[in-house]
N, C-alpha and C positions, 0 to 999 in steps of 0.2 A: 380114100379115107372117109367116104362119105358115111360110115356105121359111125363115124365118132359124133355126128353131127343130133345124133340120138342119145349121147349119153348123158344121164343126169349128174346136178353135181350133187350129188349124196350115191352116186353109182358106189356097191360094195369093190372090196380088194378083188374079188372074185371076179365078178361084171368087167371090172380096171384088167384083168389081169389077161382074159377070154379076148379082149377088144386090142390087148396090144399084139396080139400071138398073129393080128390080121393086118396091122398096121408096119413101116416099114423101119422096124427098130430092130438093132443089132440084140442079139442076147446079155452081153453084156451089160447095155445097160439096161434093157427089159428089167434085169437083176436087182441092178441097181434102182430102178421105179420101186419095185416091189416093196424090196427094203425098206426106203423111207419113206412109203404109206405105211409102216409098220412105226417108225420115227415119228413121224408128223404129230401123234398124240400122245405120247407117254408120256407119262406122269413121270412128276419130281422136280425137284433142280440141281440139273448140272451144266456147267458153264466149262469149254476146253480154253481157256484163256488166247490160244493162237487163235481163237475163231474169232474171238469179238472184231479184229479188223476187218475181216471176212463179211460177217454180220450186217458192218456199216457200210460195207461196198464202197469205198472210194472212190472205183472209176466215175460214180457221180457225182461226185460235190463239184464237179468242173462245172453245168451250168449255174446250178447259181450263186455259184462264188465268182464266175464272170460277169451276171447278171449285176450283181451289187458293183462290181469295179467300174462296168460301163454305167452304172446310176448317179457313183460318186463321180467319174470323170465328165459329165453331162451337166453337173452344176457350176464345172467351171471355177471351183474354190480348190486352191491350192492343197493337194495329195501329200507335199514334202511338211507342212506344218499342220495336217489333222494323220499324221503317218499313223500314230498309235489308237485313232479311231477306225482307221481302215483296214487295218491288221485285226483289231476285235472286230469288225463287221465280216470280213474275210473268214474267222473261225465259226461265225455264226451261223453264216449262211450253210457253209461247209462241213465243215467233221460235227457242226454240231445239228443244226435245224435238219440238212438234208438226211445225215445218217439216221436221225431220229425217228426222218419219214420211211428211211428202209429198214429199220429195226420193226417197225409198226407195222410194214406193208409184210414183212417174212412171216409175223405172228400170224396174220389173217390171210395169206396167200400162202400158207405152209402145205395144203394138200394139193394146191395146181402146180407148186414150185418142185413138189416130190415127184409130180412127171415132167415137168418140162426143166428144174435144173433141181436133179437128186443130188448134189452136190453142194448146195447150199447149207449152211449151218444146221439149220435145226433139218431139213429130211437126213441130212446125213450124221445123225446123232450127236453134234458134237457141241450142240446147244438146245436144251427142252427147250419145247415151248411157254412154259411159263417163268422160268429162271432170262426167257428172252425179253422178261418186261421190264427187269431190274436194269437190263444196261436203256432201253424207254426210257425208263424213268429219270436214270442218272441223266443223261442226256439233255431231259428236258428242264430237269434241275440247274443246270450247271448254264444251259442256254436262256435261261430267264434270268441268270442271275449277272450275265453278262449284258443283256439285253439293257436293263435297266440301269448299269453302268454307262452304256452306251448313250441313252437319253431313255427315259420313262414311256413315251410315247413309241419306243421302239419295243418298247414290253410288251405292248397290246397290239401290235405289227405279229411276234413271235406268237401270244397266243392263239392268233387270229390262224397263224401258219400249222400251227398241232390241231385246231379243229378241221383245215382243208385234208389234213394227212388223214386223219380218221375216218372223214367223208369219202374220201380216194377208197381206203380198203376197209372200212370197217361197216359194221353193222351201225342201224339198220340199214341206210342210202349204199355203202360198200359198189360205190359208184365208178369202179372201174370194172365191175358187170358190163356196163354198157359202154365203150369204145368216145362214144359222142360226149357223152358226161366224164367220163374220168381223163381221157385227154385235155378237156379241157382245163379240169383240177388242177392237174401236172404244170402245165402250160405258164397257168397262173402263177402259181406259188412257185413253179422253179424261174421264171423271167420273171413276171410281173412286181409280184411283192417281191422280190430280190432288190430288183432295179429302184425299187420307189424306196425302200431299206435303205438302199446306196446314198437317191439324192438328202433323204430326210436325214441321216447320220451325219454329213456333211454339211446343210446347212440349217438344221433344225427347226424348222420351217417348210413348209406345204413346197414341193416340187412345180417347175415351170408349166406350161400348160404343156410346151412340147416335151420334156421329160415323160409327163405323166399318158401323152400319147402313144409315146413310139414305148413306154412301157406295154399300154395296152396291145400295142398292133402287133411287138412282137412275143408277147402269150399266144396271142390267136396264131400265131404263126408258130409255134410250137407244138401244138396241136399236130401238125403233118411230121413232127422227129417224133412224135410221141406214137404215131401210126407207123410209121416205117421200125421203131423198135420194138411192136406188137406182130412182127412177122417171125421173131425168133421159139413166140410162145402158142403158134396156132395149133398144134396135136395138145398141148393140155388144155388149151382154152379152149375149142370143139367137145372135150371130155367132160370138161367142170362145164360149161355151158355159160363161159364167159362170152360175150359178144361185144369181141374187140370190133375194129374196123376191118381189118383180109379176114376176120371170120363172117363177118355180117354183107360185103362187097365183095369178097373172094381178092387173091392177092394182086392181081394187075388191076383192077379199079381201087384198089387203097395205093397203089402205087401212083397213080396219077390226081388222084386226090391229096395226097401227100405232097406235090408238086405243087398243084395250085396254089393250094394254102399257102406254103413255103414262099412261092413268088407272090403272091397276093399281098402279104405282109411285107415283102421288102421292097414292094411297088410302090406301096403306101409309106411308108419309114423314104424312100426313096423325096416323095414330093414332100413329105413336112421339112426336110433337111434342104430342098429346095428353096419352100417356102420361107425358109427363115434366112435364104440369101446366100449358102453355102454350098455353091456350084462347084465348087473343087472338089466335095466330102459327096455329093450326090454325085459325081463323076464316078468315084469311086467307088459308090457302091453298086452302080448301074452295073460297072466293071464285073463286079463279083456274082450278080444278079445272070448277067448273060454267062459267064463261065461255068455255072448248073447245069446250063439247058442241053449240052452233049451229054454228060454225066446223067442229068433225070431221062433221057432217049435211051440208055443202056439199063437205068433204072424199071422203069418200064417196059421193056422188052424181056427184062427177066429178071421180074421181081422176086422170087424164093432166092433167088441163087444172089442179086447183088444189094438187098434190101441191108445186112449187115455192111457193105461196102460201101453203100452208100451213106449209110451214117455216119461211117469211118472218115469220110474223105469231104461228102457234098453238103455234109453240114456246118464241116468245116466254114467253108465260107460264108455259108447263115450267118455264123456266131462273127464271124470277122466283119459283118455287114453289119451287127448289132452294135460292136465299138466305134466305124465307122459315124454311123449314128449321131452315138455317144460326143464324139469331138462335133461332129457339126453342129451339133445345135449349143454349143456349151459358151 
C-alpha cells in the first residue's frame, strides 16, 4: 500500500477512488467509502435521533470517567458522603466532556472517517455535518453548567478541556496530524485533567503532590493506548496524510514503542507509590506491570493483526495499575 503514502489530503473522490481499486478493500465496502465522501459535506441539517448515541460513542467515556474515579479515590476523602459530587463528576467526565470531544473530533475528521469508518454518523448520512454542532454545543452547554455546580473552579478545568479537544482536531494546530502532538492531547485530557478533576471535586483544594504526579506520569503513559488505537486507522491516515505513529514508524516500531511508554509510566507510578511507603499497592502493581510483558511479545510480533487485542485485553491492566495507584498513595 505504499501509493497511499502519496496521497494528499485534499486528494479528489476520483484520485480516492483509482487508489482504493489498488489497495486491499473488499467492494462492498470500497462502496460504502464512496458513498460517504459523497456524505461527509452536504449541506443542511438533519439529525436521525438513533444516531446522536452513535455520534457520542460511548465505548469511550470509560477512560476518563475512570480517570476522575481514581483522582477522587487518591484523596482519600470519603466517596460514601461526597456520593452526589462524584456521580456529577462521573457524567462530566463521561457522556458529557468526552462525548463532546467525539462529537467535535467526527465534524473535523469527517473525510478520514469516510474511509476508514464509513459507518459513523455523519459519512453515513444519518447526521449532516453541521446539524453535528448543535448536539457540540448542547453538550458543552449542559457540561459547564454542571461543572460550576460542581465547584467554580471546575468550570475553568471543563473549558480548558473544549480548547484541548479543538486543538486535538480542529484547525488551525488540528494536532492529531501529527501522532507525537495529538497523542499527547488525548493522553492528557482523557487521564490527566480527569484525574486532577477527581481529586479537586473532592477536596476543593489543589491535589497532593503524588496525586498530581501519578496524574502526570499516567497521560504520558497513554500516549502508547493512544498509538496502539492509531493501527485501526492506517489506509485512511496514509490517504488524508495524517502522520499517526504506525504511519510515521511503520506498525511493529509503534508497537514497541507503545510498550515502552506504557511500562515507563507504570515503572514510574510504581516507585512514587513506593515512595510514599505503600509496599503492598506497588506489589501489586509491579504484578500487573510484568503480566504485559507476554502479551506486549505477541504484541509485537504481530502488530496489525493483535494491536486491537491488545487494547482489548493489555490495557486492561494499565488502567487496573492506574486505581492501583490511586489507593496507594491516598
Amino acid at each position: 500500500m505504499n501509493i497511499l503514502n502519496e496521497m494528499h489530503p485534499r486528494a479528489t473522490q476520483t484520485t480516492i477512488a483509482e487508489t482504493l481499486q489498488q489497495v486491499e478493500t473488499d467492494e462492498t465496502r470500497r462502496q460504502a467509502i464512496l458513498k460517504a465522501l459523497e456524505n461527509v459535506n452536504r449541506k443542511g441539517f438533519y439529525i436521525e435521533a438513533k444516531a446522536i448515541i452513535k455520534l457520542m460513542k460511548p465505548v469511550t467515556w470509560f477512560p476518563p470517567m475512570w480517570a476522575f474515579l481514581c483522582g477522587a479515590i487518591s484523596t482519600g476523602v470519603s466517596l460514601s458522603e461526597n456520593w452526589l459530587v462524584l456521580v456529577a463528576g462521573l457524567i462530566l467526565a463521561g457522556p458529557l466532556m468526552c462525548a463532546m470531544s467525539q462529537t467535535m473530533n467526527d465534524y473535523f475528521d469527517r473525510e478520514v472517517d469516510a474511509i476508514n469508518e464509513p459507518y459513523r454518523p455523519i459519512p453515513a448520512g444519518q447526521i449532516s455535518k453541521d446539524a453535528s454542532w448543535i448536539i457540540t454545543f448542547a453538550l458543552i452547554g449542559v457540561a459547564f453548567a454542571l461543572s460550576y455546580w460542581i465547584h467554580p473552579y471546575v468550570l475553568w478545568i471543563s473549558f480548558a478541556s473544549v480548547l484541548m479537544s479543538h486543538m486535538y482536531s480542529g484547525p488551525p494546530l488540528r494536532a492529531k496530524r501529527n501522532g507525537w502532538f495529538g497523542n499527547l492531547i488525548v493522553g492528557l485530557a482523557y487521564e490527566g485533567v480527569a484525574w486532577l478533576t477527581g481529586s479537586f471535586a473532592l477536596t476543593k483544594g489543589i491535589p497532593s503532590s503524588e496525586s498530581i504526579a501519578l496524574a502526570v506520569v499516567f497521560s504520558l503513559g497513554a500516549h502508547g493506548i493512544m498509538t496502539l488505537n492509531d493501527f485501526k486507522s492506517v489506509v485512511g491516515d496514509k490517504i488524508r496524510n495524517v502522520r499517526s505513529i504506525p504511519v510515521q514508524l511503520g506498525e511493529k516500531n509503534a508497537a514497541v514503542l507503545a510498550a515502552v511508554v506504557m511500562n515507563t509510566a507504570q515503572a514510574v507510578a510504581i516507585a512514587i507509590i513506593a515512595a510514599k511507603g505503600a509496599w503492598i499497592w506497588a506489589g501489586f502493581a509491579l504484578l500487573l506491570l510484568v503480566a504485559q510483558q507476554p502479551m506486549q511479545r505477541i504484541l509485537i510480533a504481530q502488530p496489525k493483526e493483535k494491536a486491537v487485542w491488545y487494547n482489548s485485553f493489555g490495557t486492561l491492566l494499565y488502567v487496573m495499575s492506574m486505581m492501583i495507584a490511586a489507593i496507594g498513595i491516598r
